[in-house]
C-alpha positions in Angstrom: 5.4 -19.1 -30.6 3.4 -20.2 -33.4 -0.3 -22.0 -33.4 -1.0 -24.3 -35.8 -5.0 -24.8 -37.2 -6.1 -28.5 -38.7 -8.8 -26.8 -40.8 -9.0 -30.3 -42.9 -12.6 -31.5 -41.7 -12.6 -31.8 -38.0 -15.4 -31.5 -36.1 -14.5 -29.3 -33.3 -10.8 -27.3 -32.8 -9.0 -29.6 -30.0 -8.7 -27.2 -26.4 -5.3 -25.0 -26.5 -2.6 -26.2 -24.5 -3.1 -24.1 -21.2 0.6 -23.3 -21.0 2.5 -24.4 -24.3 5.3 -22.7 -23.2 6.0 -24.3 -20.3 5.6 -27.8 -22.1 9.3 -28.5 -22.2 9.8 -27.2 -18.6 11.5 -29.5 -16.3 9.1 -30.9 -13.3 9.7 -29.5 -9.8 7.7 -30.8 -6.9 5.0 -29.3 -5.4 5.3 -29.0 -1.4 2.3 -29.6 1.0 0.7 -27.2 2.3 1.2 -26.4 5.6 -2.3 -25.9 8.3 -2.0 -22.5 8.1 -2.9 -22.2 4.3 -5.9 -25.2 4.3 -8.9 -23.4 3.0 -12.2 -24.7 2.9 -13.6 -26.4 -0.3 -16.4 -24.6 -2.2 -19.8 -25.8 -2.9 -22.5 -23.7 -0.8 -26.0 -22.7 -2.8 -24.6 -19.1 -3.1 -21.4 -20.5 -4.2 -23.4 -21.9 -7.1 -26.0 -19.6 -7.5 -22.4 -16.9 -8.7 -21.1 -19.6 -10.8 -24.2 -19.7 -12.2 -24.9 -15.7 -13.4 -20.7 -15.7 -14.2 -21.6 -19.0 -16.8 -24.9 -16.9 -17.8 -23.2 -13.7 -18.5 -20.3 -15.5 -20.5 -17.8 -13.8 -18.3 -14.5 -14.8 -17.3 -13.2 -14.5 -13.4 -9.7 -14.4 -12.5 -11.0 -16.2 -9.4 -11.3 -19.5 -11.7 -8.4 -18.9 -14.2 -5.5 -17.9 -11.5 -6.8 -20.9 -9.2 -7.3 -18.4 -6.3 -7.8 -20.6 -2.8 -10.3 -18.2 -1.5 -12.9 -19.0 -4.2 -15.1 -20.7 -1.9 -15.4 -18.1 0.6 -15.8 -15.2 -1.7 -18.1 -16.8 -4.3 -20.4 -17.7 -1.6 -20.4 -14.0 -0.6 -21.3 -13.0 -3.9 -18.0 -11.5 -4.6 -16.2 -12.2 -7.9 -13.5 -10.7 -9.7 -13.8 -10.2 -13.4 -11.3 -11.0 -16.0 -12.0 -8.9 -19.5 -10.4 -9.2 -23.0 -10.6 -13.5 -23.1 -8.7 -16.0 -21.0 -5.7 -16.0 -22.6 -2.8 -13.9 -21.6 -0.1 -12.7 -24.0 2.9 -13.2 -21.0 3.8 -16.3 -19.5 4.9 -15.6 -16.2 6.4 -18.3 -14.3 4.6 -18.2 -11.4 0.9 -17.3 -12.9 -2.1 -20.0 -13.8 -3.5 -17.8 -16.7 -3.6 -19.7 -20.2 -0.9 -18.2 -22.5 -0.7 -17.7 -26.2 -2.5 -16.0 -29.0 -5.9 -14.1 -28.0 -9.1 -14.0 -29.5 -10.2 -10.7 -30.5 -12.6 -8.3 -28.0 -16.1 -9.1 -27.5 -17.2 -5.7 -28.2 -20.9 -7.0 -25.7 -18.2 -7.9 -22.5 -18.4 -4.4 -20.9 -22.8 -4.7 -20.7 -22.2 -8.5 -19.3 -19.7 -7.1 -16.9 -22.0 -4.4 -15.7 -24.9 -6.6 -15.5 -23.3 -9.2 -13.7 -22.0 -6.2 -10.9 -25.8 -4.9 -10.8 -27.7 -8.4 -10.2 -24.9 -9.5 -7.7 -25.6 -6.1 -5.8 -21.9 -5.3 -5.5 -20.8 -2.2 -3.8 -17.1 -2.7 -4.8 -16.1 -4.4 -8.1 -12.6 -5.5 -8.9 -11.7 -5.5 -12.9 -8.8 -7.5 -14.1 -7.7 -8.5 -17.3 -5.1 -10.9 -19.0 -2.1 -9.1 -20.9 -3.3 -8.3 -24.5 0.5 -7.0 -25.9 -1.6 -7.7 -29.1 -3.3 -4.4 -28.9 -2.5 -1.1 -30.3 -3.3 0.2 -26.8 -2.9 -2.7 -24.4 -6.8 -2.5 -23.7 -7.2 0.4 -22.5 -10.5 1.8 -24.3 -11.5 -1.7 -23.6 -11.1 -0.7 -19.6 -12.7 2.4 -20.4 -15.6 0.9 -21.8 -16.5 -1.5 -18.6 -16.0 1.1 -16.0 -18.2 3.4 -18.3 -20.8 0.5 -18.2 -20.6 -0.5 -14.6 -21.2 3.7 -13.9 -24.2 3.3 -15.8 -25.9 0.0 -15.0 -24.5 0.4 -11.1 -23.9 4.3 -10.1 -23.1 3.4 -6.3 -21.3 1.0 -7.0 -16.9 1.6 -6.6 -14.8 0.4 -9.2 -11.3 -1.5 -8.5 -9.3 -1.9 -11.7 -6.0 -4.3 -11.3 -4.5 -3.5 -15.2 -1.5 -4.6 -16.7 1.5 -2.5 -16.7 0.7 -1.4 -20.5 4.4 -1.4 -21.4 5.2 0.3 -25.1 1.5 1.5 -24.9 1.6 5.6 -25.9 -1.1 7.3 -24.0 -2.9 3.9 -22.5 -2.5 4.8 -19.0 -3.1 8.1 -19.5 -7.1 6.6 -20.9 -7.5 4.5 -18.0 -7.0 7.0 -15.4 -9.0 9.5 -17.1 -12.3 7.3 -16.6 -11.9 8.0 -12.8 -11.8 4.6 -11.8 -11.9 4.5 -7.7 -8.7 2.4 -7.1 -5.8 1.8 -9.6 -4.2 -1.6 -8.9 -1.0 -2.8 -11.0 0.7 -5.6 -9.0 4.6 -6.0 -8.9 4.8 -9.3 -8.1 7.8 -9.7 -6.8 11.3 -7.9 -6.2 13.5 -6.4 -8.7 16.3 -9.4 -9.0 13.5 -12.2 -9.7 12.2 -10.1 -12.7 13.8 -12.3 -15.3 13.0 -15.5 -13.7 9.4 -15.1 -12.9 8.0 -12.0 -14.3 10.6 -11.7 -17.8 8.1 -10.1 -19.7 7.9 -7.2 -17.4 9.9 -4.3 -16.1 10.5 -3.6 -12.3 10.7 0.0 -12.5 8.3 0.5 -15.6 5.6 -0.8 -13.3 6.3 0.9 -10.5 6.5 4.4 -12.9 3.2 3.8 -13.6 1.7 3.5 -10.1 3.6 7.1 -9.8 2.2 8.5 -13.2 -1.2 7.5 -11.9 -0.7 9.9 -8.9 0.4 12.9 -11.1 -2.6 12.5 -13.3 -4.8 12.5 -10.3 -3.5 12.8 -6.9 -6.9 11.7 -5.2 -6.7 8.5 -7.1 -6.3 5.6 -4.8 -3.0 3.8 -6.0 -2.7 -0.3 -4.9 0.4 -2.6 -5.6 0.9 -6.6 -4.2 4.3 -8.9 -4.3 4.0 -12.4 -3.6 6.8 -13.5 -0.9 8.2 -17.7 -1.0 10.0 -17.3 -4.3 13.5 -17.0 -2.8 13.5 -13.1 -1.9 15.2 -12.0 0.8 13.3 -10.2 3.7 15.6 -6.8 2.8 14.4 -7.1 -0.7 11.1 -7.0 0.6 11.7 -3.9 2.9 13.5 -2.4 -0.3 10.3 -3.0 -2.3 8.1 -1.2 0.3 10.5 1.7 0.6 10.2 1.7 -4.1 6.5 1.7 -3.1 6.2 4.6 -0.7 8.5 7.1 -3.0 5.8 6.0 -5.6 3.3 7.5 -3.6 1.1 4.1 -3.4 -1.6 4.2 -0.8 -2.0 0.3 -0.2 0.3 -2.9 -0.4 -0.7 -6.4 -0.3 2.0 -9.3 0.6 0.6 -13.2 0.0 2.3 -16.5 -0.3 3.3 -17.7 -3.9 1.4 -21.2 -4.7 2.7 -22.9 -7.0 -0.3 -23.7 -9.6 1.4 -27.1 -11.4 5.1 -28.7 -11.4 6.1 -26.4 -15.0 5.9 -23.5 -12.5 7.5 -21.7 -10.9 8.6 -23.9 -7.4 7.6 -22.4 -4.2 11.4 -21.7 -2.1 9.5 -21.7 1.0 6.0 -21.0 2.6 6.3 -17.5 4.9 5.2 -17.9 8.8 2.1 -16.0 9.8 4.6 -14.3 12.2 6.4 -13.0 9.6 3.0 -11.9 7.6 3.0 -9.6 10.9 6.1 -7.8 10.9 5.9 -7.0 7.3 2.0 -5.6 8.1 4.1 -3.9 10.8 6.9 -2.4 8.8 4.4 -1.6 6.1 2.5 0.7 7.9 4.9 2.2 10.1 6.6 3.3 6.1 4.0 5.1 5.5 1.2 2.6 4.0 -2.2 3.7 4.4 -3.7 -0.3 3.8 -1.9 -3.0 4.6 -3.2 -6.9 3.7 -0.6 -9.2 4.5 -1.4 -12.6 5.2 -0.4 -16.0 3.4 -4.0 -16.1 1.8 -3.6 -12.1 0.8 -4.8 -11.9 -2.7 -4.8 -8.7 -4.7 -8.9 -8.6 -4.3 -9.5 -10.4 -1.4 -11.7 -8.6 0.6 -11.3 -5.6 -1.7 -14.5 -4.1 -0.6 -13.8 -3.9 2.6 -10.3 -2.7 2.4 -11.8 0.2 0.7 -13.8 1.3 3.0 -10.7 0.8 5.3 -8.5 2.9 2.8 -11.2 6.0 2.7 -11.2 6.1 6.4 -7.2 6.0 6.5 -7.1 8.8 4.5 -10.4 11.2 6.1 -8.1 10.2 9.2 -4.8 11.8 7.7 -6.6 14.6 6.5 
């Protein structure tokens, strides 16, 4: 993909196309929602009051940029999750809301705003994202290092969730991350092995799922987390399959949600999953061996990540 710059005299550079890849894409239609999925729209004072310190701090939340339905509720508890290294991802997933295309460079101030931002909004538990940067020697990694570093500093009590990318032809990246001792390593899956090439193609199934293993060798009392998104045409045996991938991984906690398809160029949504069936796999899940299980059709990877936490220590001072 190339990006062209007018540099003749204009005022301002136009805004990036969000998803220039996607462009040419065919329109699907978007199904209506059924009751179960209706969230409430935001717009309390302490909904506002986060926006606010996220605009002051120049940060970027993946809350905003994945179009997450559970803003509302978890903005107005104070609860945000940060994006680092830009808004713009060097994947293009089918099924993700995340602009795509070339990055700007690191903003070497990011990891202080970050920490600041966790200090005034009192968090206990902070959940670090970041887009794909495929542009970097090492994926991002030192970049990881350095907000974790930052948040110890600024906020000691506070627990650190990291949700990284899978850092794929990266030499020693993971290897930096883990080594900064963050509380919970998070590296989603999305979805089962034979969708790969339709909605993940940039990643590998079982390169991912290596890495939530090779976090466990390099520190065995390092809470491991992985998520899939169901309603994109998997069967329910590909699902069990991928819990079964997930357990001989070692991986402490799974989350399940409903795919929601962000605009017509994505990905289209084969069919919304029953609460019922958000059940049994919570079921299944833990009778496999899970130690967390969040699955529900509004289950994001860091919804309610604080409390799951807590949840997670207990599940495993009860084991031992």
């Amino acid at each position: 993909m190339a990006t062209l710059i007018d540099t003749t005299g204009q005022a301002r550079t136009p805004e990036r196309p969000r998803h220039p890849e996607k462009a040419h894409k065919a329109e699907t239609p978007i199904l209506r929602k059924p009751d179960w999925i209706r969230v409430k729209a935001p717009g309390s004072a302490i909904y506002h009051e986060t926006q606010k310190l996220v605009r002051d701090n120049k940060l970027t939340t993946v809350c905003e940029e994945a179009s997450c339905p559970n803003i509302g509720e978890c903005w107005t508890k104070k609860h945000a999750t940060f994006m680092i290294m830009g808004d713009t991802c060097t994947r293009a997933c089918a099924f993700c809301n995340v602009r795509t295309g070339i990055p700007d460079a690191l903003d070497a101030g990011e990891p202080e705003r970050v920490a600041d931002a966790v200090a005034r909004m009192g968090l206990s538990h902070a959940v670090i994202t970041s887009v794909d940067r495929d542009d970097l020697e090492d994926g991002g990694a030192d970049h990881f290092v350095r907000v974790i570093r930052a948040i110890r500093a600024a906020a000691p009590a506070t627990t650190i969730e990291i949700l990284t990318p899978d850092f794929l032809k990266k030499s020693g990246a993971l290897e930096q991350v883990v080594a900064a001792k963050p509380d919970v390593f998070n590296h989603n899956l999305e979805t089962v092995p034979s969708l790969y090439l339709k909605i993940r193609p940039g990643a590998r199934y079982f390169h991912s799922l290596r890495l939530l293993q090779r976090v466990k060798e390099l520190d065995p009392t390092m809470f491991t987390k992985s998520g899939i998104m169901v309603g994109l045409g998997e069967t329910r045996e590909q699902v069990m399959q991928v819990m079964d991938d997930m357990r001989t991984a070692d991986i402490d906690f799974i989350t399940i949600g409903q795919y929601l398809q962000p605009s017509r160029k994505h990905a289209p949504i084969d069919r919304f999953v029953t609460p019922d069936e958000f059940n049994s796999y919570e079921t299944i899940a833990y009778a496999k061996g899970f130690s967390m299980v969040s699955s529900s059709p509004l289950t994001r990877s860091s919804h309610h990540a604080g409390d799951d936490f807590a949840r997670l220590q207990a599940a495993r001072s009860a084991k031992a």
